[in-house]
N, C-alpha and C positions, 0 to 999 in steps of 0.2 A: 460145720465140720465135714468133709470131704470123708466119703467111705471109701476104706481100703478095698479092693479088690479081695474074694472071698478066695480061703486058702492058696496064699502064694506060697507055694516053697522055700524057704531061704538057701542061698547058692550053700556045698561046702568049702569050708574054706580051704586055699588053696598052700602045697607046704612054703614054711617059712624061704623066702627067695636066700639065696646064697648073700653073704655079705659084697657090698658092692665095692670094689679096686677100682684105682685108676682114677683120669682125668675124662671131662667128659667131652665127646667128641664131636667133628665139624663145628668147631668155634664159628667158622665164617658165614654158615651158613647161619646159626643161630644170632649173630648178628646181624644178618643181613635180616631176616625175619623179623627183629626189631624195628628194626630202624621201617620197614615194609609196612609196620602196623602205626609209628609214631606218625608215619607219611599218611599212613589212609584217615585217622583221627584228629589228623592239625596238630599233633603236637609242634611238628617239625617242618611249618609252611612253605608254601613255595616260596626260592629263593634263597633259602637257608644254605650258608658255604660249611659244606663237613669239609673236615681235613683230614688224610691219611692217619698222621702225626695224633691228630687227637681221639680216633678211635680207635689204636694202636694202643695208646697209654689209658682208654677207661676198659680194652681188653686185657689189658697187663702181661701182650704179647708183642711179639714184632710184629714189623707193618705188614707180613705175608697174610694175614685172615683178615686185615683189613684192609689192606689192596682187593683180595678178591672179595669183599661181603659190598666195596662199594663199587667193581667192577661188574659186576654182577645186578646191583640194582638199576647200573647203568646201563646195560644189558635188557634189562624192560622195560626201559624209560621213564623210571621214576628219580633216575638223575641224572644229569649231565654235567662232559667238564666246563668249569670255571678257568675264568682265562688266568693265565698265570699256573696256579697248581690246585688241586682240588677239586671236588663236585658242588655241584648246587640242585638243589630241590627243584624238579621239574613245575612250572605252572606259572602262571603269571604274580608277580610278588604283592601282596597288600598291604608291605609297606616297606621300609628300605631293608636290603638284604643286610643281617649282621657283621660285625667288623669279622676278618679270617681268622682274628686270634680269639674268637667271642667263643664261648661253648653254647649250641644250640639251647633253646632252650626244652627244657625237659631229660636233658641228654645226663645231669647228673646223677640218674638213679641207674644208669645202667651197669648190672652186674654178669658180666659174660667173662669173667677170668677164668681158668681154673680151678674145677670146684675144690675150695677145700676139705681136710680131712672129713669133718664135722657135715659139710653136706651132702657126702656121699653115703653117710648113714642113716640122714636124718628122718628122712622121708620115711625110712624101713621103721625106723626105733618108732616113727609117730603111727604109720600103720599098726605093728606090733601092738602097742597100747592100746587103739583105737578101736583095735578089735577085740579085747578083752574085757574094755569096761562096761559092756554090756553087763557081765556076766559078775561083775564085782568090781572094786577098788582095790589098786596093785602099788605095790613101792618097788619103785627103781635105785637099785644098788650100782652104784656109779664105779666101782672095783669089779664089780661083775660086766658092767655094760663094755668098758673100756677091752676087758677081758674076750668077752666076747666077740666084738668087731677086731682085736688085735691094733688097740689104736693105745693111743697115753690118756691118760687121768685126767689133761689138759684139753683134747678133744673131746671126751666124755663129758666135763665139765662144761663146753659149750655147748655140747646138744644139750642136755639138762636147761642149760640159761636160756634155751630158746626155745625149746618144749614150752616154759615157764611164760616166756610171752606171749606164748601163742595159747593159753591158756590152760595146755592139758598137764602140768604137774603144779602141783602145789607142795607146801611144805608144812606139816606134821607137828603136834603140841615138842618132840623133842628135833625139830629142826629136818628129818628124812622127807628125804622127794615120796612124793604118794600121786597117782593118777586117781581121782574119784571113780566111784560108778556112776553111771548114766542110768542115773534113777529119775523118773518122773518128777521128786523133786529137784534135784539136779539142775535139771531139764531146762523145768518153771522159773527156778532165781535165773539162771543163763538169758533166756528167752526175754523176762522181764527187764532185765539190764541193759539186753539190745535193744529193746523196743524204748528206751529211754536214750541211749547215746548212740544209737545208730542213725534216727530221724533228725538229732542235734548235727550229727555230722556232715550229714546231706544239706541244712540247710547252709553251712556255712561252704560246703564245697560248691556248690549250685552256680555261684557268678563267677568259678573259677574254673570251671570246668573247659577243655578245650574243642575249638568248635570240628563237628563232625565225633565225637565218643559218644556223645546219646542218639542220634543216625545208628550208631554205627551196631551201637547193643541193643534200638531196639528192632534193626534187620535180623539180629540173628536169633532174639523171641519170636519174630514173626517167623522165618524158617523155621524153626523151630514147633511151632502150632502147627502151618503148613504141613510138615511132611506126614506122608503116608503112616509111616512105623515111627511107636513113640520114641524121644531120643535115649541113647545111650549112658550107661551111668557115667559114663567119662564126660558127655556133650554136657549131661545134666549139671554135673560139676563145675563146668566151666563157665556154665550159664549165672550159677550162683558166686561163682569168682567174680565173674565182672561187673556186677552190682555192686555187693558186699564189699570187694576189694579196690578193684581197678576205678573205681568210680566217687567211693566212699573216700578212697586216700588222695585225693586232690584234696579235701578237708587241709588249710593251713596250721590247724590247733595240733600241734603234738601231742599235746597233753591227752587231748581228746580222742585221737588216734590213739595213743596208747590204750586207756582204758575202751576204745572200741574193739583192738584188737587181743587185750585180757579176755573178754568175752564172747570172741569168735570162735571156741575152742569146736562149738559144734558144725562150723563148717570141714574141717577138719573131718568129724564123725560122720558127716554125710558124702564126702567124698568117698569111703568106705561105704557105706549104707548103699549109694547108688552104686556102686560096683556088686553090691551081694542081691539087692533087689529093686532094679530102676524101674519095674512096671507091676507097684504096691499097689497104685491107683490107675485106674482106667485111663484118666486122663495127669499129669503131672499138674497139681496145683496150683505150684508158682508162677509159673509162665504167666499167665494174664495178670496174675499179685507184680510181678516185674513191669510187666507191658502198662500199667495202670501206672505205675512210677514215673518209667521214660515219655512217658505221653505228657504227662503232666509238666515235668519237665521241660519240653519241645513245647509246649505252647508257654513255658515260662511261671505257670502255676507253679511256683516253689515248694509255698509253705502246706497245697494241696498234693505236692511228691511225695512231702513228708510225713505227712498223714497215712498218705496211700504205703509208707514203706512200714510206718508203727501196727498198721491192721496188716501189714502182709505177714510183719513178724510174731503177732499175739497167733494169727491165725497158723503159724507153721507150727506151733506147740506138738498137738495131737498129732498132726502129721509127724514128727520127729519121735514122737513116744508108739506110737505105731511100726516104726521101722523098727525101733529098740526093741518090741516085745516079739518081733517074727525073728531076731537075730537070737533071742533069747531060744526058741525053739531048733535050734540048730545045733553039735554036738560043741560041746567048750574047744575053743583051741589048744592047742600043744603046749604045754610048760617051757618057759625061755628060764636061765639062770639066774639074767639082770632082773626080770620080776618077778613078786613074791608074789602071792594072794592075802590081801588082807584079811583078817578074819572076821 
């Protein structure tokens, strides 16, 4: 067990942000940084023909954000035109370039429309809770929520349905949304769960994974160890995204993915956590827990990544109960309307 760092202050918390308006902006550039990232990881190999037309229609705007997101990456040369109309993936191809009418592959998850109602609040309603359950178990009143953001009952009900997936509400002996506390025991059933369909899910994504994404995650542990000053709670987060997330969900089992991502609710809670006290510990623990994954990995050891992911996750217990109990020592937050305090 890795010792905390002796008396860390917990940050205060900061006021509730305005409810967030609006559509979110530079569409083109946020596509073009996709597509930047599917290019550095192989999703999207060389030779691959993108069409204006087709990443127009998985933006769910006109071709103007998609003229410039693929003008633009033509601009740095990671694509060039194809003869006739079109780009293609800069680099020598390793094997035939797809038909023009083919969707890349990898290309059908991509969500870069307009955010909707529902995700312009989401984030906030999940911070909101995530910062409370420290300090107890809350119920979310969906007349109140709606209320509050000034939205309908209908986008309310979908934050709800995806809070629920993502692990932090559940539902109550008389059917009411309720967020748990993040109590020690909590913690342990969560922690144990993962550590049972999290290493299941690595093994089955492992021969699926695309070449150049464990390159690519584990350059940025290595930076990461590297730098001078420990990273950032935002760096820290995103470090635990790309594992957990970006990596894990190549897994083909839906099913499986489902119930991995029931149980993620505490990454969720550590994204917050690292933002109130990313330097608990002298050195960040996971990092080499991660590096031990990808390495293994990269030399093909499978069923030894998965191992190395079941001890990374037994062992982040106490570290996640430890960031809970300094969050604890900090003043309660604000009372919101849409949550109660359970008693």
């Amino acid at each position: 067990m890795t010792t905390p760092a002796p008396n860390t202050p917990p940050r205060a918390l900061a006021p509730e942000p305005a409810a967030p308006r609006g559509a979110s902006p530079r569409m083109h550039a946020r596509a073009a940084e996709w597509l930047a990232a599917r290019i550095a990881d192989g999703t999207l190999p060389p030779g691959t023909r993108l069409l204006e037309s087709r990443l127009a229609a998985q933006l769910g705007t006109s071709r103007g954000p998609a003229r410039q997101a693929l003008e633009g990456l033509a601009a740095r040369g990671l694509l060039h035109r194809a003869e006739g109309h079109g780009y293609v993936v800069a680099g020598t191809p390793a094997a035939a370039v797809p038909a023009i009418d083919a969707a890349p592959a990898g290309f059908g998850d991509l969500r870069l429309a307009p955010a909707a109602s529902w995700e312009r609040i989401q984030a906030e309603v999940e911070r909101a809770i995530v910062a409370r359950t420290a300090f107890g178990a809350w119920r979310l009143v969906e007349s109140d929520l709606a209320r509050h953001y000034g939205v309908s009952r209908a986008v309310a009900r979908e934050v709800i349905a995806r809070l629920h997936q993502r692990g932090l509400l559940k539902r109550d002996a008389r059917a009411r949304w309720f967020a748990p506390a993040m109590t020690a025991r909590h913690m342990g059933e969560l922690y144990a769960m993962r550590a049972l369909l999290e290493p299941a899910a690595l093994l089955e994504a492992a021969p699926r994974l695309p070449p150049g994404l464990v390159p690519r995650l584990r350059a940025h542990i290595e930076a990461a160890l590297a730098q001078p000053e420990p990273p950032t709670g935002a760096e820290l987060d995103a470090l635990e995204a790309e594992l957990h997330v970006e990596l894990l969900g190549h897994c083909p089992n839906e099913t499986l993915n489902e119930a991995v991502r029931q149980h993620q609710s505490l990454l969720v809670a550590h994204s917050f956590l690292y933002a109130r006290m990313p330097r608990l510990f002298p050195a960040e623990p996971f990092l080499p827990e991660h590096l031990a994954v990808l390495m293994a990995l990269e030399h093909g050891d499978i069923a030894d990544a998965a191992e190395a992911l079941r001890r990374h996750l037994q062992g982040s217990l106490d570290r996640a109960i430890a960031r809970i109990e300094q969050v604890k020592l900090a003043p309660a937050p604000p009372e919101l309307k849409y949550l109660q305090k359970v008693a």
